[in-house]
TIMARSE-183386 format. One record per residue (C-alpha): residue in three letters; x, y, z. Coordinates in pm, whole numbers, plus 32768, in hexadecimal, padded with zeros to 4 digits. Layout:
# residues N
ALAXYZ/...
END
This chain:
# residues 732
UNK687649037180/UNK682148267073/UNK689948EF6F54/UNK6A0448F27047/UNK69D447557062/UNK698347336EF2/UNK6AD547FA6E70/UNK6BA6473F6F6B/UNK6AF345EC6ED4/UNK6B5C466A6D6B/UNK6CA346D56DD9/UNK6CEA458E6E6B/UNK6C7844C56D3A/UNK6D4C45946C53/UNK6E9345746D21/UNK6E3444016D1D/UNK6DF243E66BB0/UNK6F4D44736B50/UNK701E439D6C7F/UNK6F6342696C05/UNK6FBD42D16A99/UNK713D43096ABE/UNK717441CC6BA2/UNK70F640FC6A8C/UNK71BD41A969B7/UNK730241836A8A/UNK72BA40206AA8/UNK72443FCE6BDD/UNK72513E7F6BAB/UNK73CA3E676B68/UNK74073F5A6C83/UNK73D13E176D97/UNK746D3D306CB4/UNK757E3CBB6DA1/UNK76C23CF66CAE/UNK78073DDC6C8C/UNK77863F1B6BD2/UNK78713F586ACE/UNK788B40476991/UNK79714178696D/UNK7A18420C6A7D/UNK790441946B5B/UNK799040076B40/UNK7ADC40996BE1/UNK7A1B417A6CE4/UNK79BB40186D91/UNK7B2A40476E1A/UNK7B45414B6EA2/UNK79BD41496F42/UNK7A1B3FE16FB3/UNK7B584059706F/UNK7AA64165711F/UNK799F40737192/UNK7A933F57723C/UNK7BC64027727F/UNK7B41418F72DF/UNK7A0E4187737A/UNK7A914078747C/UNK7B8C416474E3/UNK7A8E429474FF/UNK7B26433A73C7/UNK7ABD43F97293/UNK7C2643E371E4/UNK7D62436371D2/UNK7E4842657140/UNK7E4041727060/UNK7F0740B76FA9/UNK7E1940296E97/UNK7E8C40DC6D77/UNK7FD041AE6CFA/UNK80C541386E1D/UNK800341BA6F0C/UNK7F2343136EEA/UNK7E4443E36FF1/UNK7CF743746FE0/UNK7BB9445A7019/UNK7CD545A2704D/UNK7C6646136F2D/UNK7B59453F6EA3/UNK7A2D452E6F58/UNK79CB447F7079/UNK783D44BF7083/UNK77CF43C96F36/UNK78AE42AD7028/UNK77E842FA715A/UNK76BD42EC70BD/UNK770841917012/UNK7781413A7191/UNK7625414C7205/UNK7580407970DC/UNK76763F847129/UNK75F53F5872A0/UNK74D93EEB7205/UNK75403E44707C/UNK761C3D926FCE/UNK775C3E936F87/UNK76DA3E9B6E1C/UNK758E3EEE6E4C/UNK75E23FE36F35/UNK76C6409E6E3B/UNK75D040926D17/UNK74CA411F6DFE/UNK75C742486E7C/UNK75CB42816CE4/UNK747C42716CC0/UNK740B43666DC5/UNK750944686D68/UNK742E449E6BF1/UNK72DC44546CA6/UNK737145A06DA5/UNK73E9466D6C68/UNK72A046576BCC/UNK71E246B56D21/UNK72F4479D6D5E/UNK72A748556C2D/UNK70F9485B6C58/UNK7152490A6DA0/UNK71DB4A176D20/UNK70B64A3B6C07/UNK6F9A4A526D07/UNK6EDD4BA26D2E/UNK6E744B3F6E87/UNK6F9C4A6C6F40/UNK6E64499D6FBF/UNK6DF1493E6E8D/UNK6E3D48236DB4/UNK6EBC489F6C21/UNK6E7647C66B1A/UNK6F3748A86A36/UNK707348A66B2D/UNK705347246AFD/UNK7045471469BB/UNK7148480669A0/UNK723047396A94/UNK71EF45FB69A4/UNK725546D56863/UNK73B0473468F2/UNK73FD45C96975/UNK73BF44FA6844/UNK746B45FD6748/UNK756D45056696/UNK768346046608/UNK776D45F96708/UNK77D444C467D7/UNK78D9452B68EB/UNK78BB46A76973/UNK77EC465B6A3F/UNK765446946A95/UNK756A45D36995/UNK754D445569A5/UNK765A43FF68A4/UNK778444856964/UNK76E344006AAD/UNK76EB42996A00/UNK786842F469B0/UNK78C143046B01/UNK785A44896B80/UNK776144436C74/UNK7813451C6D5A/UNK77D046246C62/UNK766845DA6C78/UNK765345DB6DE3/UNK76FF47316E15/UNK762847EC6CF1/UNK74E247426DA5/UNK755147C46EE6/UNK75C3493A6E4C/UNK746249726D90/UNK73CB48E86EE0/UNK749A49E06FC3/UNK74424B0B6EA9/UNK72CF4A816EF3/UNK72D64AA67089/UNK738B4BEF7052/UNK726D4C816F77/UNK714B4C0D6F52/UNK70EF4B1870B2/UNK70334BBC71A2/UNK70C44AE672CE/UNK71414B9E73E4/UNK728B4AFC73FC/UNK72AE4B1C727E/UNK73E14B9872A4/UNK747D4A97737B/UNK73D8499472A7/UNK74494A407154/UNK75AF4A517200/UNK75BA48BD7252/UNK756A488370F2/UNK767B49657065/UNK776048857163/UNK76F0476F7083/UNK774148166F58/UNK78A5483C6FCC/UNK78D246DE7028/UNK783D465F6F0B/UNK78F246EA6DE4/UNK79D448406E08/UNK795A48C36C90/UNK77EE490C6CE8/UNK786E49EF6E2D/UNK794F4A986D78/UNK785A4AD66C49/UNK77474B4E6D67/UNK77D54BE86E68/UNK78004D3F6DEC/UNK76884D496DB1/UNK76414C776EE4/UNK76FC4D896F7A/UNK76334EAD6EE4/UNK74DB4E046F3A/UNK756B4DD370C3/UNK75CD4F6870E7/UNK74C54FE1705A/UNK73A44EF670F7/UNK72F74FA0720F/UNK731C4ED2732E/UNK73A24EF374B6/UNK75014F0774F3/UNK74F44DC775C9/UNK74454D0A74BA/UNK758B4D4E73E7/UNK76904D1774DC/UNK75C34B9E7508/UNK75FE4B667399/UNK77794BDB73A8/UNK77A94B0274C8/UNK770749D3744F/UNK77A949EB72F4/UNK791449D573B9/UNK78AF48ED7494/UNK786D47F07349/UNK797048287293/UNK7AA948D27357/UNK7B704780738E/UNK7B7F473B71F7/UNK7B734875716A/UNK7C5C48F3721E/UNK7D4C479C71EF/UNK7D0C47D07082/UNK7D9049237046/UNK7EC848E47115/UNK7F1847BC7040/UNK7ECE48386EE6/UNK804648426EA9/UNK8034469D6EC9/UNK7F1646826D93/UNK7FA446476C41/UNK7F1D47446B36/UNK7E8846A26A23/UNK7EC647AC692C/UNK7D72477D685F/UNK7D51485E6710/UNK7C58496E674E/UNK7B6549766625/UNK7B514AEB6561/UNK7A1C4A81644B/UNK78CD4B1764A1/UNK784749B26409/UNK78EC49086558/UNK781949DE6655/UNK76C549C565A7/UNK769A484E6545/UNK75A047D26438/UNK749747A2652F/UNK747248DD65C1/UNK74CC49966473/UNK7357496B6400/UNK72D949E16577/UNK73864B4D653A/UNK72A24B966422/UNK71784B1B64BA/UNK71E44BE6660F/UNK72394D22654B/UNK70DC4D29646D/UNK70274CD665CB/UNK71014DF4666A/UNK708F4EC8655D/UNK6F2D4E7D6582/UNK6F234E886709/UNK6FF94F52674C/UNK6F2E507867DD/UNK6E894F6068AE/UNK6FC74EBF6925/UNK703A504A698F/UNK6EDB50896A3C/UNK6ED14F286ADC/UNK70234F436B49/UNK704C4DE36AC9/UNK71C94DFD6A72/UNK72834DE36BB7/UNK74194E506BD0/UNK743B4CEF6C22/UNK742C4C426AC9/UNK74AC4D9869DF/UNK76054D526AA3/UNK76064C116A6B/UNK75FF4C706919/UNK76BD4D846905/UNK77D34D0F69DA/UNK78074BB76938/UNK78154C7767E4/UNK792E4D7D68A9/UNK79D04C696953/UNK79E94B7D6816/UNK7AA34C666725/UNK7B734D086856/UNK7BBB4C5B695C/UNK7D204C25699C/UNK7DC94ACF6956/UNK7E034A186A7F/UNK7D21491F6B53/UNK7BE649996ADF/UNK7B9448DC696E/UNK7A9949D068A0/UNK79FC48926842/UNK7948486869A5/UNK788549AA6953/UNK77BA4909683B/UNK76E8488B694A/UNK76AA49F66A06/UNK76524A6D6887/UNK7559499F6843/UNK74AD499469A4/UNK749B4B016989/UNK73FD4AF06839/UNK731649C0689D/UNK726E4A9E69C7/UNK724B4BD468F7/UNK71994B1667B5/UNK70CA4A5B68AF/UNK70574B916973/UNK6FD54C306834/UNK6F344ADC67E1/UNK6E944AE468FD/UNK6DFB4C6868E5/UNK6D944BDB6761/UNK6CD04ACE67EC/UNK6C364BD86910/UNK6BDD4C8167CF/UNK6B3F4B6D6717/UNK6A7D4B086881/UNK69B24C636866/UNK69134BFF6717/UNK67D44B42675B/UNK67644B2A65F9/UNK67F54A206526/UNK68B749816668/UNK6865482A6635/UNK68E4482164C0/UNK6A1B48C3655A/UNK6A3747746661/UNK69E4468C654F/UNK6AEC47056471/UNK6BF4470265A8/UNK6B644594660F/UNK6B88451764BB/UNK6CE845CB648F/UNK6D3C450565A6/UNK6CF14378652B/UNK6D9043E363E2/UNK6EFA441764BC/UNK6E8B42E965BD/UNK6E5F42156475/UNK6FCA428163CA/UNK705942356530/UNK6FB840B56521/UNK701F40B463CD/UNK718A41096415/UNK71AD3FE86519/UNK70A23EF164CD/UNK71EB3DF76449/UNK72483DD865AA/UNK71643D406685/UNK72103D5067CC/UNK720A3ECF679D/UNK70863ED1672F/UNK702E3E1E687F/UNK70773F766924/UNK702A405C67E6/UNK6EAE3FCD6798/UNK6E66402868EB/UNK6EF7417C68DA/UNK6E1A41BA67A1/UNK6D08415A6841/UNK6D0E41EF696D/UNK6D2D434468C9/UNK6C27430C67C7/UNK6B5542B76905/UNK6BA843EB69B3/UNK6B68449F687D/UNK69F5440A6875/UNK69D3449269DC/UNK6A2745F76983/UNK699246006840/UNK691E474C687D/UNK6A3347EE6941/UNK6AEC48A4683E/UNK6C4F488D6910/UNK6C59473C6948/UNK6BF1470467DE/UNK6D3447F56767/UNK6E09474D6888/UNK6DD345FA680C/UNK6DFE466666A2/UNK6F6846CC66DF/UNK6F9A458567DC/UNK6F5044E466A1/UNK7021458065DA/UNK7153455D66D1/UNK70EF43E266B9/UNK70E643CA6534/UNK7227445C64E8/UNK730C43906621/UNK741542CC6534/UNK752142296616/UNK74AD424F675E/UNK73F04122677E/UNK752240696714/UNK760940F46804/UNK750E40B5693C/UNK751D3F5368BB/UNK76673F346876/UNK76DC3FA86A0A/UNK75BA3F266AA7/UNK75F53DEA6A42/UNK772E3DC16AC8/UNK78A93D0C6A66/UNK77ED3BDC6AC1/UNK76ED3C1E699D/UNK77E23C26687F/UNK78473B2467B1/UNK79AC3B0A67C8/UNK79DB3B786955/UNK7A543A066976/UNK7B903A4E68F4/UNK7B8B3B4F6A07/UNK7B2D3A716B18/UNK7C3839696A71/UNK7D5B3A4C6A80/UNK7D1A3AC36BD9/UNK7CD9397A6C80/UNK7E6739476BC0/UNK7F033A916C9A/UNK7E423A3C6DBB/UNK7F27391A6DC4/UNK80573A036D9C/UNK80F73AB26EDD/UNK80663C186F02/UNK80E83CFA6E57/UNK80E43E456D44/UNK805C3E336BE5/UNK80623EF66AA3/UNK7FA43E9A69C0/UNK7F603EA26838/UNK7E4A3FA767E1/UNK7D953F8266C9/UNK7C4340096654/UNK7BC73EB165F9/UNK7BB23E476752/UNK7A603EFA6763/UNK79E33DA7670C/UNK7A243D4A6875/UNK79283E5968E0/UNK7A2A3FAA68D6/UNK7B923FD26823/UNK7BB6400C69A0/UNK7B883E9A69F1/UNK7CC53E436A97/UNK7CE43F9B6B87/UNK7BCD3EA36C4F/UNK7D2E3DDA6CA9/UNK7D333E386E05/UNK7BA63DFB6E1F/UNK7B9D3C9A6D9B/UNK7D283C0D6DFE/UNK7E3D3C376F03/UNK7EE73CF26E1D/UNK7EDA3E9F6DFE/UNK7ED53F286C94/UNK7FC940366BFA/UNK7EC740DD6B33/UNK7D8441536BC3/UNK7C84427E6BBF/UNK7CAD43CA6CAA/UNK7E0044356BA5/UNK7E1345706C69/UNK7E1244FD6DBD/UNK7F73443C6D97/UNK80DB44FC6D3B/UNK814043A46CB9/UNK803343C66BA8/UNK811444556A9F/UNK821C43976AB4/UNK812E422B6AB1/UNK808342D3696A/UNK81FA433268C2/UNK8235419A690B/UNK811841036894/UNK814541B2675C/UNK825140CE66F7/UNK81C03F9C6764/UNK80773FB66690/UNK80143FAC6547/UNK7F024099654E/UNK7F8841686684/UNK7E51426166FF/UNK7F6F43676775/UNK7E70442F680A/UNK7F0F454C68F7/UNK7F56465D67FE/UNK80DF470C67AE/UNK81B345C46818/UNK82B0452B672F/UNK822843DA66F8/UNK8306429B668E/UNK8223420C65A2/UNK829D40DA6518/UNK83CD40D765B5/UNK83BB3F976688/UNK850C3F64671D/UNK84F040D267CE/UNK839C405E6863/UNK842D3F1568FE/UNK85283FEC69B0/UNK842640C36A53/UNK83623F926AB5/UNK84AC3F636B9E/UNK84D540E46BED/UNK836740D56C63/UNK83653FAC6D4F/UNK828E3F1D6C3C/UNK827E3D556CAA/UNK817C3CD86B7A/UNK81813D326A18/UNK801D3CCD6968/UNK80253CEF67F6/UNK7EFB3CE86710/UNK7F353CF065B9/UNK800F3BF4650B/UNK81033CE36473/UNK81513D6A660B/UNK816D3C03665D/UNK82463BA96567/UNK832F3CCA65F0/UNK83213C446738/UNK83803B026713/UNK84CD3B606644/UNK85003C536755/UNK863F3C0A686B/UNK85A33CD6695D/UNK843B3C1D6972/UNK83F63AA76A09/UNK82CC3A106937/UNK81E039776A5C/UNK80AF391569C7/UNK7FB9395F6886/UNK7E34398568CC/UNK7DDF39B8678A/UNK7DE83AE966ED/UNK7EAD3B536829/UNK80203AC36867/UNK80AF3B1A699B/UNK822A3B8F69FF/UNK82EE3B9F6B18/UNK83CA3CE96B57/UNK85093CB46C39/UNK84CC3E0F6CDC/UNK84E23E906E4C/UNK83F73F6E6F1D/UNK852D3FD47001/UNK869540326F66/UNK879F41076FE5/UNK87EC422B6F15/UNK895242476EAC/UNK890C43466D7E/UNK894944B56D72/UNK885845C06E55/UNK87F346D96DF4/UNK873E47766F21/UNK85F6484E6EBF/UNK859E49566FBE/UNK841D49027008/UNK83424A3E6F75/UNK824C4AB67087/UNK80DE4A3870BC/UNK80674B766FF7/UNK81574B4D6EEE/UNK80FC49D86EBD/UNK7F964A166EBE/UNK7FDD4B266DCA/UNK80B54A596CD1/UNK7F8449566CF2/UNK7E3E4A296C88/UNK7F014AEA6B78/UNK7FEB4A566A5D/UNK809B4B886A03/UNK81694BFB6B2B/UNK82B24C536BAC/UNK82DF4B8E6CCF/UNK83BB4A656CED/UNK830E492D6CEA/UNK839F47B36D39/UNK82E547136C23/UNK838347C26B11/UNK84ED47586BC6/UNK847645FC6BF7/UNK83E145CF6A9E/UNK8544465B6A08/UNK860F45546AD0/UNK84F944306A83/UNK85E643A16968/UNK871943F06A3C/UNK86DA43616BAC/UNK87FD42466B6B/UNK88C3438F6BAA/UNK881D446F6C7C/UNK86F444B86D51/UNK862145F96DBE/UNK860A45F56F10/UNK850947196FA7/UNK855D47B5710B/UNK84ED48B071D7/UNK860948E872C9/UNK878448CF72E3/UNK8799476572ED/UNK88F346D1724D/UNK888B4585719D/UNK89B144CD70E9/UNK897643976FF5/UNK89D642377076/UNK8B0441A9701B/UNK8A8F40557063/UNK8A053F286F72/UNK89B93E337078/UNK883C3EA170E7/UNK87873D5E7191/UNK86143DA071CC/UNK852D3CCF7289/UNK83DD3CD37312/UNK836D3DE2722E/UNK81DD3E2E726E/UNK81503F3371A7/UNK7FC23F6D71F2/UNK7EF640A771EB/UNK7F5E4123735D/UNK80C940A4735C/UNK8210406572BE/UNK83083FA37397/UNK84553ED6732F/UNK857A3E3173AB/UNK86963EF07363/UNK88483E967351/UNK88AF3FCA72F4/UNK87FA410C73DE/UNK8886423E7407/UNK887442257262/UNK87D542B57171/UNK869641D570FC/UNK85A742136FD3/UNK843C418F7011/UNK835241646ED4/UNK823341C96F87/UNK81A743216EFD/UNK81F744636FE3/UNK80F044EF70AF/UNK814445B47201/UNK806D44D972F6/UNK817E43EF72CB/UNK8223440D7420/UNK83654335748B/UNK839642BF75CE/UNK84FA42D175FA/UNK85CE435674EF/UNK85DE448973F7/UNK84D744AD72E1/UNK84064468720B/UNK847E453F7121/UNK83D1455E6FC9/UNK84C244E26EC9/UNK84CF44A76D4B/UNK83FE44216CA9/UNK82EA444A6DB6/UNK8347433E6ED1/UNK83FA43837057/UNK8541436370C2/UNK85684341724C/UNK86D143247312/UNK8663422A73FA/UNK871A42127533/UNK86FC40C975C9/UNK86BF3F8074E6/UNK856A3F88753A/UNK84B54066744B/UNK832B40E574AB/UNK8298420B73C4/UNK810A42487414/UNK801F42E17351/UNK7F7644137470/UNK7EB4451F7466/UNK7F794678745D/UNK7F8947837566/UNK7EB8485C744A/UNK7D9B47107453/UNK7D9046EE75A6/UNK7D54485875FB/UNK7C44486F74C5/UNK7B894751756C/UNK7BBB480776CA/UNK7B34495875FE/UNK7A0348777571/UNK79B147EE76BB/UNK79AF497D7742/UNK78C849E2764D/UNK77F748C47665/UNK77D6492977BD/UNK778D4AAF7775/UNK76A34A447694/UNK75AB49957784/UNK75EC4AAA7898/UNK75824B6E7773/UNK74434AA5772A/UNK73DC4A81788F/UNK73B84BDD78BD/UNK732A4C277785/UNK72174B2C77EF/UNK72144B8C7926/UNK71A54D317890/UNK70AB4C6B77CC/UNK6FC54BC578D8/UNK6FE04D1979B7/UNK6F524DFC7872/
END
């Protein structure tokens, strides 16, 4: 009993020692500074997160509408809601921006445990090396957005995090727990996954699927976990798929060098792993230490990267999978090398000296490395010293002496990372030019509501992100053009194509588009084709092109930001040419969305054709023999229009006509009385309204409601289901 109390005691302490460790080292101390987190794509995420919060969860919903960014784009279809909720319930409690840098925070501290799960021999038993292994993968620097270590979770892909947490955990309940309900548990976890991030699922659930066939276990048991994993995620899974036709593609360049997969910092790790293979490699056969598990995460990344067809899928979000699947295989035969070295009595404490010294040589280049900055140190010195204590503890225990070695070494060799925590965790209100912000927004709040594009430029990093002003919508009345979530809006494309020629350094980021780079007079037309009210320029050489421009008002300058007025409309009638496109079936449109190279007829190609030509013609998309004939009439009056995230309505002179609406498309857009929407060129709705009253609402779908209805069923089934399964238990 007391040998049992003693390793739960140790246990404890160690999972202690390395929480205590990488909380420091996330900077707990800016996490409950009460600012707006900014940095990457995580100072735009704010947005989105904040929308959810006051708009979605008051109306019991996990996504919907909003009209923040790109003239209006589906928010949380095809992002993902569970980050959001998450933040929701920090909020009940914090500040909004402490309760989004602690959402961050937890989604590395859940990788890391995530990842010493799956390392334990016994499930019940803490791993030092699955730790250690867990810190290894989050602080490698060599890759800052796919997705998994800390870097690209500072960029903005803590939903990455989350949903590669909650796959390793699901892998762990699946194979190695010893609860009874395992597979129910393992199942709720993989329903995390999904809601998390959709790469991580897709990356695990062939071998997910493997492990759950093959896994002795009762039949009921694995109905439960079916069951349960609908229940979850039916409603948005199932609302995703049917509306991948409505996500722009972003047409990224898959890499083809070897040198992408394997970065610098695991380079070094596949020699060490293949002389330690070599040298254990009878014991790793007889131990059965190599599991199926991490050789295809290996071997499929490796398949996947040099093979996988072009489409949604970017090879570059496998680099992660790679190097986990390296990370658990050199760690396993670490730890059968230190088993080794444990068996040797003779000469063991020379060993632990030499490991204990090792060790305050790499604490000592780690203080060395950030002993300029004091406000780091305050964190870092204790850090140092808390391992050097622990290291005094275990002086003799040759594991913890190796363990704490390579902790070490992780430490000494962190370059940026420290930076970047600083740098978001801080916040906009930290840096030292976020007045100009604050300056030019108090300047539009003054300004009647309305649409903005904006200026990019990489030097507005300064700010806090060259994202700065997609935070519009967060900090004015105002909603901004430009934003994050590029594939969630159809209008994407055609916002990126006009920017281009309103910026000097354009970031033109969604790949295969014809930009208009430099050509500024084009751009100020699409501010009017897009419904665009504010021009912001940045740069003198943009504003000096705005003010000789005909087409642009000069409001106001905030300096370095002067700010136009565009004479557009959100309502017109169309008079041009129609061409109608016959809409492609739900199949085909999912189809044309997951794979570039197809055969089926897609609207975006037909819109993006007519994009320089809609003062002649528009695409209009229908699915049914509906005659619709272009107005003949120049004298549209509209009044009262109210656009919000539930509802367009509008005063009308002219119904029974024709009417464009730059909101994007989507098909929850329902109109009360009249004929439409109907997705038309370049992304918007045009409705035949039939009285002058005008009333399109944003509703859930016959296809929504009945997943909901289908989640509620198997929510249900799945407690029948557990009743009786605990009801068998208590009679054997």
């Amino acid at each position: 009993m007391k040998s049992i109390s003693k390793s739960i005691n140790k246990d404890f302490s160690q999972q202690i020692f390395y929480l205590i460790v990488l909380i420091l080292f996330l900077r707990i101390d800016l996490v409950f500074q009460n600012n707006t987190p900014t940095g990457g794509d995580m100072g735009a995420h704010i947005v989105a997160i904040d929308t959810f919060i006051k708009d979605f969860i008051p109306n019991f919903q996990i996504s919907g509408w909003s009209n923040d960014w790109f003239a209006g784009y589906p928010l949380y279809y095809f992002y993902f809601p569970l980050p959001a909720i998450i933040t929701f319930f920090f909020d009940l409690i914090f500040p909004f921006g402490v309760a989004f840098k602690l959402m961050v925070v937890i989604s590395t501290i859940l990788v890391v445990y995530s990842l010493e799960k799956l390392l334990r021999k016994d499930s019940n038993k803490f791993s030092s090396i699955g730790a250690t292994a867990g810190l290894f993968y989050v602080f490698t620097e060599s890759f800052t957005i796919y997705g998994g270590n800390l870097a690209s979770t500072l960029a903005g892909q803590f939903s990455f995090a989350y949903s590669l947490a909650f796959a390793n955990l699901a892998i762990f309940y699946l194979i190695k727990s010893d609860n009874k309900f395992s597979f129910s548990i393992s199942s709720i976890f993989l329903s995390l996954c999904v809601l998390s991030h959709l790469i991580p699922f897709i990356i695990y659930i062939p071998i997910y699927g493997v492990y759950w066939l093959f896994k002795k276990e009762t039949i009921n048991q694995k109905i439960l976990s079916i069951t349960i994993f609908l229940a979850l995620v039916s409603r948005w899974l199932i609302s995703l798929f049917i509306n991948l036709e409505f996500t722009t593609n972003m047409s990224y360049t898959p890499f083809t060098r070897l040198e992408d997969l394997i970065k610098e910092d695991i380079l070094p790790l596949i020699f060490i792993l293949f002389g330690l293979i070599i040298a254990k490699f009878k014991d790793l056969i007889k131990y059965k230490s190599l599991n199926l598990f991490e050789l295809y995460l290996v071997v499929s990344s490796v398949l996947l990267y040099f093979f996988v067809p072009e489409g949604a899928l970017w090879n570059g979000r496998l680099v992660p999978f790679f190097n986990l699947g390296l990370i658990f295989i050199l760690f396993k035969a670490i730890e059968i090398f230190v088993e080794d070295l444990n068996l040797y009595q003779q000469g063991i404490n020379v060993l632990t000296s030499l490991f204990f010294l090792g060790t305050i040589y790499f604490l000592y280049i780690f203080y060395d490395r950030w002993s300029n900055n004091q406000s780091y140190l305050d964190l870092y010195i204790p850090i140092i010293l808390l391992i050097t204590i622990f290291a005094i503890l275990n002086i003799r225990n040759v594991v913890i002496q190796i363990n704490l070695l390579i902790v070490s070494i992780i430490f000494s060799t962190v370059s940026f990372l420290p930076h970047w925590i600083n740098w978001n965790f801080t916040g906009y209100e930290g840096k030292n030019d976020w007045t100009q912000i604050q300056n030019l927004y108090s300047k539009l709040n003054d300004l009647e509501p309305g649409r903005i594009m904006w200026e990019p430029n990489s030097d507005m990093n300064k700010y806090g992100t060259p994202m700065t002003l997609m935070t519009i919508p967060y900090f004015t009345n105002h909603t901004s053009m430009e934003g994050l979530y590029f594939d969630s809006s159809i209008t994407t494309p055609f916002h990126f194509i006009s920017v281009s020629g309103l910026a000097k350094r354009p970031s033109n980021p969604v790949g295969g588009l014809s930009y208009i780079n430099n050509q500024f007079d084009q751009g100020v037309q699409y501010l009017n084709d897009l419904g665009i009210d504010y021009f912001i320029s940045y740069t003198e050489e943009i504003q000096s092109k705005a003010m000789n421009s005909e087409k642009l008002i000069f409001l106001f300058s905030s300096e370095p930001f002067s700010v136009f007025k565009v004479n557009s409309s959100k309502i017109e009638l169309i008079y041009q040419d129609i061409e109608i496109f016959s809409k492609a079936s739900t199949q085909d449109g999912i189809l044309s969305s997951i794979f570039r190279d197809t055969d089926i007829n897609n609207f975006f190609e037909k819109a993006y054709e007519n994009f320089d030509e809609l003062d002649k013609n528009r695409i209009i998309e229908v699915s049914n023999e509906i005659n619709l004939e272009s107005s003949e009439k120049s004298n549209l009056q509209v009044t009262d229009l109210n656009i919000t995230n539930n509802k367009i309505s509008f005063f009308t002179n002219n119904p029974g006509e024709l009417h464009l609406i730059k909101v994007s498309y989507f098909p929850n857009w329902i109109i009360t009385n009249g004929k439409g929407p109907f997705r038309t060129s370049p992304s918007f709705m045009s409705i035949i309204p039939n009285d002058e009253y005008v009333e399109i609402n944003f509703e859930n779908t016959p296809v929504e409601k009945n997943s909901f209805y289908f989640s509620l069923f198997s929510l249900l089934l799945s407690l029948i289901i557990f009743i009786r399964l605990r009801k068998n238990d208590k009679k054997t």
